[in-house]
N, C-alpha and C positions, 0 to 999 in steps of 0.2 A: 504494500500500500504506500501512498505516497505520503509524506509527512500531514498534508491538509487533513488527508481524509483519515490518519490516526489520531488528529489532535482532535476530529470533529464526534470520530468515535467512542474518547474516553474523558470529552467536554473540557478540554483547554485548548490554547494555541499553538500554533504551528512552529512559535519560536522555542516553547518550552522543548517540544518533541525534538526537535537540531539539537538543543542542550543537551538533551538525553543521548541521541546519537551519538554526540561527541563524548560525552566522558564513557560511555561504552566501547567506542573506538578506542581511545587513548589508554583504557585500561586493559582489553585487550592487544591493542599493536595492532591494528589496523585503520586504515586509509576510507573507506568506505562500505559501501552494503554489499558486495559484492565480494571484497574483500571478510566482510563477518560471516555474510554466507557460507566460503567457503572453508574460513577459521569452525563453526559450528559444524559443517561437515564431517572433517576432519578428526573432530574431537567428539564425534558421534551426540551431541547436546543436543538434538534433535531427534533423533534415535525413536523414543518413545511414541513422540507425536505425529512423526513419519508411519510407524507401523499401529499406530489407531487412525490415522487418517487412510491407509491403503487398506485396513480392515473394513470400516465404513464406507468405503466408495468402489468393493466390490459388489459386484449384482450379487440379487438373493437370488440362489436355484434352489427346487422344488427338491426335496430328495426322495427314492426312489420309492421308497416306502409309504409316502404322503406326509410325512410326520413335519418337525419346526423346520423351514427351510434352513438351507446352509449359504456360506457365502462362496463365493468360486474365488479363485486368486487371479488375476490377469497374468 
């Protein structure tokens, strides 16, 4: 998301959210979002919300038995 539309999300401004960027930059060592993205990569800090996000946005298939569906994996 772009900085507006986080500050307009959690009801501050757009200046406070840059604030926030930067001392999270500068604490980690990086330069930019691009650069943190690929800092949290890396250090798998995403890990969890990556494999409940790829959990929920599998389709529900039917199983064979009729019973609670299942999720398929892509």
């Amino acid at each position: 998301m772009r900085n507006k539309e986080i500050a307009y999300q959690i009801g501050t401004t757009e200046q406070v959210i840059k604030n926030y960027l930067r001392k999270i930059y500068d604490k980690l060592g990086v330069s930019d979002r691009l650069e943190l993205a690929l800092y949290c990569l890396h250090h798998q800090l995403l890990k969890k919300y990556v494999d409940e996000a790829e959990a929920s946005a599998a389709p529900a298939v039917e199983s064979l038995d009729g019973q609670a569906p299942l999720r398929a994996k892509l």
